[in-house]
C-alpha positions as CSV (number, residue, x, y, z in Angstrom):
1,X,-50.8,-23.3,0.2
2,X,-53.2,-20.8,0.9
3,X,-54.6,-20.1,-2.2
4,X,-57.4,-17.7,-0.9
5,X,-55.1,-15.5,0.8
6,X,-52.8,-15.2,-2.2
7,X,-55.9,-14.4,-4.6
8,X,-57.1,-12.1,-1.7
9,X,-54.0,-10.5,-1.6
10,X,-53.5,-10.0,-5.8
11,X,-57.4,-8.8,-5.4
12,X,-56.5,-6.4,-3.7
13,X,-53.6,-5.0,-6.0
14,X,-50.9,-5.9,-3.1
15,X,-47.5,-7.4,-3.9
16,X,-45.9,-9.1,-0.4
17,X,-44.2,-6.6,0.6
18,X,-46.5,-3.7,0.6
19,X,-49.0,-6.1,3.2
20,X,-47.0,-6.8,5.1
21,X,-45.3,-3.3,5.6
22,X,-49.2,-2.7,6.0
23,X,-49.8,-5.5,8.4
24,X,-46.6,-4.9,10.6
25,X,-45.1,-8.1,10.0
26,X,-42.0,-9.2,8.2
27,X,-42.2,-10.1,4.3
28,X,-40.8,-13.5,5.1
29,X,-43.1,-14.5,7.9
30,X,-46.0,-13.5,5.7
31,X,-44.7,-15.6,2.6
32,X,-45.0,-18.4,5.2
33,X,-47.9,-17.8,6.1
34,X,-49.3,-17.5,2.6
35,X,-47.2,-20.8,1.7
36,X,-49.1,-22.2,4.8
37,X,-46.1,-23.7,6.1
38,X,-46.8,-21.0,9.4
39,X,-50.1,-20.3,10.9
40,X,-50.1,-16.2,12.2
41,X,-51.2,-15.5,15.8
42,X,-54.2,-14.0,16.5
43,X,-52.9,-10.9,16.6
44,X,-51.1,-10.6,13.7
45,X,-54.1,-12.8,12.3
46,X,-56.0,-9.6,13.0
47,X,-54.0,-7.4,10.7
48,X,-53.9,-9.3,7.6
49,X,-57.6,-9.7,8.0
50,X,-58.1,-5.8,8.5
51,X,-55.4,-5.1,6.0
52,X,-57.6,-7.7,3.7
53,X,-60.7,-6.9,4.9
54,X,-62.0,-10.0,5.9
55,X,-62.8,-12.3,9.2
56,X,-59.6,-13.3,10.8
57,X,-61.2,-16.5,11.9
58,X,-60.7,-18.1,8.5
59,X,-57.1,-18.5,9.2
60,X,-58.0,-21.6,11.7
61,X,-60.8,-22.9,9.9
């Protein structure tokens, strides 16, 4: 699980659904990715990390 996105995410006041309407993605693939059981492509990478506002590299750290 990534534990850092989820705080990120409640940091920011954002249920699942909202960031990813935000981020262009589907609600689903993001709860994967949040579970970690998916890793996002750079380019949807990209937008969570600008919807989040952080560096998009930490997804492949």
């Amino acid at each position: 699980m990534r534990t850092w996105l989820k705080e990120l995410r409640k940091s920011k006041n954002l249920t699942q659904e909202k960031l990813s309407e935000k981020a262009e993605i589907t609600r689903a693939f993001y709860t994967q990715i949040e579970l970690g059981n998916r890793n996002p492509s750079v380019p949807n990478a990209k937008k969570i990390a600008e919807v989040l506002d952080f560096d998009w590299t930490k997804f492949y750290e």
